[in-house]
C-alpha positions as CSV (number, residue, x, y, z in Angstrom):
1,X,-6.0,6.8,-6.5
2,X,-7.7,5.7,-9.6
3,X,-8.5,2.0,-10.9
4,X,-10.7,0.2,-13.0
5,X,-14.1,-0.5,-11.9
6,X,-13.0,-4.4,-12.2
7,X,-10.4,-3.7,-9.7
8,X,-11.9,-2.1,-7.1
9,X,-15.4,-4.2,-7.7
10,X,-12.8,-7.7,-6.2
11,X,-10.9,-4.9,-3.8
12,X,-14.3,-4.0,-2.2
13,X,-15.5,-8.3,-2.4
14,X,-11.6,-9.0,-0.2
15,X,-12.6,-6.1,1.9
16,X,-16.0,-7.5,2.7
17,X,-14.6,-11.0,2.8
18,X,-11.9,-9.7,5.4
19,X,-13.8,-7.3,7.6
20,X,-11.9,-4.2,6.3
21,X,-12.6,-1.2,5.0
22,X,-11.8,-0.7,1.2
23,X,-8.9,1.7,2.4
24,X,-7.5,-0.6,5.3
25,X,-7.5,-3.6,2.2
26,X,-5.8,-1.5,0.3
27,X,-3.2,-0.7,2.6
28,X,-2.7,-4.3,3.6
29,X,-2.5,-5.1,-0.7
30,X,0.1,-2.5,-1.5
31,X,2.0,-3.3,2.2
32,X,2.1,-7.0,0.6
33,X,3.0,-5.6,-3.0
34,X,6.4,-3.8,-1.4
35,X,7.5,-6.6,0.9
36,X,7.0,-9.0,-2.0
37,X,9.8,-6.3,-3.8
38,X,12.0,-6.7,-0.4
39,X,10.9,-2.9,0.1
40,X,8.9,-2.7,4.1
41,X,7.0,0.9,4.7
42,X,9.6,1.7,7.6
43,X,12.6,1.2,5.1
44,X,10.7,3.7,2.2
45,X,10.5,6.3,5.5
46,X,14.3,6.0,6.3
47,X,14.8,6.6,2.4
48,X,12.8,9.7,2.5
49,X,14.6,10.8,5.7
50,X,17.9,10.1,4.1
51,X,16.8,12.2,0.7
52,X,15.7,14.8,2.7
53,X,19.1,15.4,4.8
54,X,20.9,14.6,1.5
55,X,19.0,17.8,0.1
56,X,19.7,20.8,2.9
């Protein structure tokens, strides 16, 4: 993934602040990012799933 110095400069300060790693706070942003759209991880795998059998 690639992003702005700026960005990843306050992603790496939350981590810190947090007790993450930057990877785990990213996670935890983009997790908060879909279920802020009404989209959870667990519904995007059934999707995929679904897609998948839709495509054999």
């Amino acid at each position: 993934m690639r992003a702005s110095s700026g960005v990843m400069a306050a992603v790496e300060k939350l981590a810190a602040a947090e007790l993450r790693s930057v990877n785990a706070q990213v996670e935890v942003l983009l997790r908060e990012a879909l279920a802020r759209r009404g989209l959870s991880v667990a519904e995007r795998a059934e999707v995929e799933t679904r897609e998948d059998d839709d495509s054999a």
